[in-house]
N, C-alpha and C positions, 0 to 999 in steps of 0.2 A: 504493500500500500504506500508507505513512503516513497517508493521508486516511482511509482506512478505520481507519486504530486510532485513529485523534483525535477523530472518530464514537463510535467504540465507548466513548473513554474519556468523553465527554460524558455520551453515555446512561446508561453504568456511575454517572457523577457523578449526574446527574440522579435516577437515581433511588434512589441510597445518600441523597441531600437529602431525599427524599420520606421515605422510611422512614425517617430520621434526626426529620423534622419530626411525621411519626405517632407515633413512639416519646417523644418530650417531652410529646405531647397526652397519652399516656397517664400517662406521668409525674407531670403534674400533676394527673389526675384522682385523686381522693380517695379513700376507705374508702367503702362506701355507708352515706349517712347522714351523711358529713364533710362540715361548711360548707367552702367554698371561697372565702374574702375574698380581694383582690389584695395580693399581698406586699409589706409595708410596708420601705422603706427608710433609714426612720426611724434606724435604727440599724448601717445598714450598714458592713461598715471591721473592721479597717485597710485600706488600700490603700497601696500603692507599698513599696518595699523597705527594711526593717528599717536606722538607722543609729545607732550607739552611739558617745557621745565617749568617750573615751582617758584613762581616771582611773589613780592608782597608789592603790590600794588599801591603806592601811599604818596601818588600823585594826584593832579588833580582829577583823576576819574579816566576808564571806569575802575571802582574798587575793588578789591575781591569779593568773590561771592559768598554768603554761606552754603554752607554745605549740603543742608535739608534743601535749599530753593534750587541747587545745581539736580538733587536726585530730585527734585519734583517732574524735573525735564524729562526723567528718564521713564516716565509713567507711558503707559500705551493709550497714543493717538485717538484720540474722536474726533467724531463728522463737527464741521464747525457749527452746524445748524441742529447738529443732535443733543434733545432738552438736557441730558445732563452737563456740558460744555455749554448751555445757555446758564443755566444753575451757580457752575464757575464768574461767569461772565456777571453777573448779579451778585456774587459775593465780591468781586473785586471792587464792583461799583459803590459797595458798600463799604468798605475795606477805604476807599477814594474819601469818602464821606467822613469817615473818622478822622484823615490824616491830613484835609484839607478843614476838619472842624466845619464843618456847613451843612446844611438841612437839603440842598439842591437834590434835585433830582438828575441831574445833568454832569453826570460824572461819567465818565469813558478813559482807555487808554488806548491812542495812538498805534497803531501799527508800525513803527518808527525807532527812533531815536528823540533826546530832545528836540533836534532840528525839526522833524515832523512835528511836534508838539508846536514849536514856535511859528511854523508854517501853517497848521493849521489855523489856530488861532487870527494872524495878522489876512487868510485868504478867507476866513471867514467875518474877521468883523469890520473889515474896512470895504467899501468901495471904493472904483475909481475917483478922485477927485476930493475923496475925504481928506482928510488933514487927522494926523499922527501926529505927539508931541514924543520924544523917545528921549530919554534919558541916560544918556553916552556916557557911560565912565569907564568902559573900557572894550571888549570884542564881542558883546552881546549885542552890545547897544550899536554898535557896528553894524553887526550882521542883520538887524531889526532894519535898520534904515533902508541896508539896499534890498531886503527882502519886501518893506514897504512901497518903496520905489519901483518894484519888480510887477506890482500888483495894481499900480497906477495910483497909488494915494499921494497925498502931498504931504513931504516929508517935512519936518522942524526937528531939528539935529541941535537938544539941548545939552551944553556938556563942560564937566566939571575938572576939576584936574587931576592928573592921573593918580589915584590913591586914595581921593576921598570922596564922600559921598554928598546928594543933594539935600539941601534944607527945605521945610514945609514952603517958608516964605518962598526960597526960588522956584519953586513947583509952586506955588497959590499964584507967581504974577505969572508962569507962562500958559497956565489954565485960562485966566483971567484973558488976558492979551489974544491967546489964538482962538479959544472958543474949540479946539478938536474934539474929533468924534474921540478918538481915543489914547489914554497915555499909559506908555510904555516906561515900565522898571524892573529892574534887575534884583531882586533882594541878594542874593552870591553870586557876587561878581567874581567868578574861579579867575579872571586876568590880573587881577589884581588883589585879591582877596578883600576887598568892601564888602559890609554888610549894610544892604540902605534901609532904613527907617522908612515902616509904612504909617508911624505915626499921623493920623490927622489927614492922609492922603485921599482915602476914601470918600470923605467926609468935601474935600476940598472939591472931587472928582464928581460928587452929585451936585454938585450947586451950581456947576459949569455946562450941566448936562454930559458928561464925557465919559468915559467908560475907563476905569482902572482894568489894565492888562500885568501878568507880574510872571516874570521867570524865577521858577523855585528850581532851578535842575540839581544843581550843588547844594543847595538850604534844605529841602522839603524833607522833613524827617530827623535834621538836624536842630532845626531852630525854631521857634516857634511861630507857627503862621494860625490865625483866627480869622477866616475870611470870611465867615460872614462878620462878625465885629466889627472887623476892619472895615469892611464896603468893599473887599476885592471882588469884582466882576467877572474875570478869568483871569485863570492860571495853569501852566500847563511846567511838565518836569520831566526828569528821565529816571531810569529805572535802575541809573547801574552805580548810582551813589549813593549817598545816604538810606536807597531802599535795600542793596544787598543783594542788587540780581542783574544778570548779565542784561550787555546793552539790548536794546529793541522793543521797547514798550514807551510809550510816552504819557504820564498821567495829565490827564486834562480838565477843567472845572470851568462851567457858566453859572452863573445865576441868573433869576429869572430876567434879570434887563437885557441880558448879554445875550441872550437866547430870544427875548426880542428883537432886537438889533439885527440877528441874522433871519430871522421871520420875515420880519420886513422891508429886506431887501428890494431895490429896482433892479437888480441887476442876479444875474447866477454868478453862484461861488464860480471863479477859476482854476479849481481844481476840483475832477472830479473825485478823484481817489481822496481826497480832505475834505470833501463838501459833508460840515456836519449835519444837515437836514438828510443826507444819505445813511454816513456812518452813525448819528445819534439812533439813527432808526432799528440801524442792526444790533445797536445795543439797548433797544426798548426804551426807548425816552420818549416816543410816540403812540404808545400804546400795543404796538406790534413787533413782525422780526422780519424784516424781508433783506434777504440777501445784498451784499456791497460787494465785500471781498472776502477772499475765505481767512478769517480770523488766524492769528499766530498763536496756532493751540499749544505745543509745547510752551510758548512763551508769557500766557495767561496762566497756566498752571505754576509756572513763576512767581509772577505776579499774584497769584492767589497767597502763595506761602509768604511772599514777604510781607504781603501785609496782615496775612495773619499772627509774624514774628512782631510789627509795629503793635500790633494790637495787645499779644501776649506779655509783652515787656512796657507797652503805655508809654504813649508820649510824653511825658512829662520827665519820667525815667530816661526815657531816652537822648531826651533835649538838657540833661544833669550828665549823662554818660559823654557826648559831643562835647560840653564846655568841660570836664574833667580833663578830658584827655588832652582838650586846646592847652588849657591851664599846666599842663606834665610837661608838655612838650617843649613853652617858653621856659618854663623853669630850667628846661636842662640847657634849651639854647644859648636865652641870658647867661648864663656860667660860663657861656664857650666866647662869648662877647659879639655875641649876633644879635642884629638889632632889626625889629619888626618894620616892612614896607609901609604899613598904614601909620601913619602917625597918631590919630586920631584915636584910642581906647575904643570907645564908643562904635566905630564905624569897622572893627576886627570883625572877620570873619571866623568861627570857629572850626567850619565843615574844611575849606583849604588856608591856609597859613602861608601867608606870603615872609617871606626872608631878605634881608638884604643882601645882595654878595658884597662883602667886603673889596676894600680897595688890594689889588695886587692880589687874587684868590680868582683862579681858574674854575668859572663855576660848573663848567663842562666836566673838566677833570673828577670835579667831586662827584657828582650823580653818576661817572662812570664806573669809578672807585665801590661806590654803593653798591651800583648793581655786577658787581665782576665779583666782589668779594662777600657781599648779602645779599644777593638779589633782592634787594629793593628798590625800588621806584623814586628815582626822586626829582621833579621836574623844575626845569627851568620858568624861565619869564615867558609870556605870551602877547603878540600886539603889541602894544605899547611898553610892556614890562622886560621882553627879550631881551638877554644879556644881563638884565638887573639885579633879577630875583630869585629865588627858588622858591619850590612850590609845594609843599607837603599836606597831602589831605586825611586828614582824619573823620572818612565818615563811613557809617553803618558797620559792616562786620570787622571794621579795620579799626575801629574808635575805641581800642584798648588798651589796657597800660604794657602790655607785652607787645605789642608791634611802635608803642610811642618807645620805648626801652633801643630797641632793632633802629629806629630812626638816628635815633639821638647818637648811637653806637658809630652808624657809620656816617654822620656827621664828624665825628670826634677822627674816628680814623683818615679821614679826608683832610681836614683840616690839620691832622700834625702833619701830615705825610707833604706837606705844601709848605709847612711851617708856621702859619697862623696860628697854633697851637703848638706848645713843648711838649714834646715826647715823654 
């Protein structure tokens, strides 16, 4: 009996190879009319299994991830439109709600990076011919302007100097003066590490009729934001700082004026892949779920865990855990006789840490030193700051006294190895 099915299994083989090997001829026969050249493997690859060295990340972004939001990636795939992946999608938006402090129902995240987040935002709430007031202090407020400009608004390119931040008063007369639909600010300025005061601005930005717009991509999760308190209107952030999870998510927040604003538009968004009246829909902000684009499911299962980590540990903690570790990090700096870019106390950013480079101190050299001998991260100036500064971020999974310890370290070794410090 055996011999007879070992037979059978042979033939069964046999000729599932046959039909297997007719099925590839057809495969590769063409369209009729398609040349058929032999396939070049000219360029074939990658081959063999993917290996990544072991950096600490403690620039200004993105930061390392934690560990739990890296295995959430590794969960098995759903349909983007299947209810439990809408379920996901609904707790992040809630997750949004927490960490942006606001009641809205208008919370989403970007298919993207920051930049999407900040693109959406300026193709949704301006029209052509609008008027922007943008608040420049340093490559946000940049990129704001010609992304404004991109979109046909009319720009006013308000800007302070490099390192500090703007006063209610200079923000009350240029509200005042231009009358814009909308004004742009930076609360973490990662170019220069400002932190700008949204004190009173809200409040300034309803009297004027105008809409507060606010970049949290560096801040949000580090610092404390209360938007609806505040009067912030939108705000939009990324995913790979302060929240603990690789780049491609961008958090985003309207309120109900903002969300007006793009209602009643004259015109269509100019983007359709950003047009929130599309995407708010796919995220049920409309009542319903009808298809955009197919959601970055790996990437929301992300985003679900981090902000379930924001949630577990509570912002308040968390925003004690950020300025702790700001506070560790000067203390060891000052000892090495490094002296902070922002002059200003008040106007410090805690999420990135700007540095002075000392006079006659290679500051290439050091960040190379870092990472050759600790793989760690340690960035230079940016814009306006290149050449000047260094750049150390301390936010979400990295905002601990054992990677502040790792910083400080090869600081110290940099700096004797140059002579700024004795041996």
């Amino acid at each position: 009996m055996a011999a007879i099915l070992r037979k059978s299994h042979q033939r069964l083989a046999s000729q599932l190879s046959q039909q297997f090997s007719r099925s590839m001829a057809a495969f590769t026969s063409a369209r009729p009319g398609e040349p058929t050249p032999a396939i070049s493997d000219a360029h074939k690859g990658p081959t063999g299994v993917l290996e990544i060295p072991q950096r600490f990340l403690m620039g200004p972004g993105p930061a390392n991830a934690d560990p739990r939001i890296l295995a959430a990636q590794s969960l098995p795939l759903l349909g983007h439109m299947h209810p439990p992946f809408l379920k996901i999608m609904d707790e992040v938006q809630q997750g949004l709600r927490y960490l942006f402090q606001s009641d809205t129902k208008y919370t989403l995240c970007a298919s993207g990076t920051g930049h999407a987040g900040m693109e959406m935002a300026i193709a949704n709430l301006l029209e052509p011919g609008e008027k922007i007031v943008v608040g420049n202090n340093g490559i946000w407020g940049t990129r704001v302007c010609d992304m404004a400009d991109r979109f046909g608004a009319e720009v006013v390119n308000l800007q302070t100097a490099t390192g500090t931040s703007f006063s209610l008063a200079e923000l009350t007369a240029a509200l005042e003066q231009h009358k814009p639909a909308v004004l742009f600010l930076c609360q973490g300025e990662s170019s220069t590490g400002v932190h700008q005061s949204l004190a009173g601005v809200g409040e300034a930005c309803a009297k004027n009729g105008t809409l507060l717009l606010v970049d949290t991509v560096c801040s949000l999760g580090g610092v404390p934001m209360y938007a609806d308190a505040w009067g912030v209107d939108a705000i939009y952030s990324g995913s790979q700082k302060c929240l603990s999870a690789p780049p491609g998510a961008a958090p985003l927040m309207l309120n109900d004026k903002a969300l007006q604003k793009i209602k009643s538009r004259k015109t269509k968004v100019r983007s359709y892949y950003l047009d929130l009246n599309l995407v708010g829909d796919y995220w049920g902000w409309f009542g319903s779920r009808s298809y955009h684009h197919t959601g970055m499911v790996s990437m929301w299962y992300a985003m679900r865990e981090a902000l379930a980590i924001v949630s577990e540990e509570g912002l308040e903690a968390g925003w004690v855990r950020h300025e702790q570790a700001h506070k560790a990090l000067w203390a060891g700096l000052s000892e090495m006789g490094l002296h902070p870019f922002v002059a200003d106390p008040k106007d410090r950013l805690v999420t990135v840490n700007t540095i002075k480079v000392p006079e006659g101190v290679d500051w290439a050299a050091v960040c190379k030193n870092a990472m050759d001998k600790f793989s760690v991260e340690i960035a230079g100036g940016l814009g306006p700051t290149a050449g000047q500064i260094w750049r150390v971020g301390l936010m979400g999974y990295n905002a601990k006294p054992a990677n502040v310890e790792l910083v400080l370290a090869a600081f110290k070794d940099g700096l004797t190895q140059q002579g700024f410090l004795k041996a």
